[in-house]
N, C-alpha and C positions, 0 to 999 in steps of 0.2 A: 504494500500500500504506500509503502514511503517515496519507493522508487518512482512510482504513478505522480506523487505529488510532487518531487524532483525533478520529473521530466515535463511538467506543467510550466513548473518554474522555469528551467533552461528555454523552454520554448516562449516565454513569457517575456523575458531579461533581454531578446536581442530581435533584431531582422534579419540579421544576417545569413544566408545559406548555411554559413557553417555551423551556428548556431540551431539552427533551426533541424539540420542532419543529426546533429550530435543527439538533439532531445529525441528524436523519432529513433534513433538507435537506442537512447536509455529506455523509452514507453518500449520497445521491441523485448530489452530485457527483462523488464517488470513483466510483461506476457510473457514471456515462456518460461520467467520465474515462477510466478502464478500458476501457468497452466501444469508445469511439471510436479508443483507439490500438491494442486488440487485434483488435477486431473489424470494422473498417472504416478500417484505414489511407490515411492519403492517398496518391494517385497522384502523380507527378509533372507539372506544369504543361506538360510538351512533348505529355502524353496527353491531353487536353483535361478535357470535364467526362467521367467515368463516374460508375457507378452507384455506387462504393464512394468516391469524392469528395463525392456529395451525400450520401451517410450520416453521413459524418464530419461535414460541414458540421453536420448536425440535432444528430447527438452536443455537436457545440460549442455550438452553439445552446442546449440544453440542461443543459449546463455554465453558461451563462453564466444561465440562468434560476434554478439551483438554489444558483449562489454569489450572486447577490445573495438569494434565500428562507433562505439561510444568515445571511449581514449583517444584513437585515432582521428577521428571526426572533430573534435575539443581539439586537440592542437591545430588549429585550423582558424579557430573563431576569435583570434585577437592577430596582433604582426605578426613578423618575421622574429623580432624576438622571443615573442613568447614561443613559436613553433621549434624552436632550435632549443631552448628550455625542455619542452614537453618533449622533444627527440633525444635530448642529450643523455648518458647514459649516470648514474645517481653520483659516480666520482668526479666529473666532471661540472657538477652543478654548481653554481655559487652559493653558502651556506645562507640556510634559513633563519631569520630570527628566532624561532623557537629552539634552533641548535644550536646559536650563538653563545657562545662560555657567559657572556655578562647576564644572558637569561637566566643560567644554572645561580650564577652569584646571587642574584636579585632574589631568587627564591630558595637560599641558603640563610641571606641576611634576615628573611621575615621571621625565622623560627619556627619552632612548634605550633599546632594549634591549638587553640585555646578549647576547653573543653564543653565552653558556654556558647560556641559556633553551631550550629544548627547539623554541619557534615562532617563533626569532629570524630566520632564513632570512623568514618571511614579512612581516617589516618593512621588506626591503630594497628 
């Protein structure tokens, strides 16, 4: 369901063709996401191969064609730098903010949390 409202959105956010390809690949995935867990759930391994095991199998199969036509399509929908970005292979990238060492610092200096935080239970 989330995918459906994802691919709303990408389709929403731009005019672009390549925008506009990218979301019609992501709605592709969320369908055969969908159709493969509602409509041809897998069997268990002690039943061997049936017929609603190789369905699912294609469903995934298809899944897996339509999220990289997603990736592939997204590198498309802003410049040439961003394209060379989304192609370049993860050592070659320029570091992220989020991986940036002064990120780690920043949230070294804050400390512990307090136990009167509302999400403190999940730092234990």
């Amino acid at each position: 369901m989330l995918v459906f409202l994802f691919a709303a959105g990408v389709w929403a956010s731009g005019e672009r063709r390549a925008i506009r390809l990218t979301a019609a690949a992501l709605f592709g995935y969320a369908t055969m996401s969908s159709a493969g867990l509602l409509l041809a759930p897998m069997d268990l391994r002690a039943e061997g191969l049936t017929g609603g095991t190789v369905v699912h199998t294609w469903a995934t199969v298809l899944q897996g064609i339509f999220i990289v036509l997603a990736l592939a399509l997204g590198a498309f929908a802003h410049g040439v730098r961003f394209r060379a970005y989304s192609f370049a292979p993860p050592e070659r990238r320029p570091p992220r903010l989020a991986s940036h060492p002064s990120v780690f610092r920043l949230a070294l200096k804050e400390g512990p949390m307090s136990d009167k935080l509302p999400a403190a239970y999940l730092a234990r």
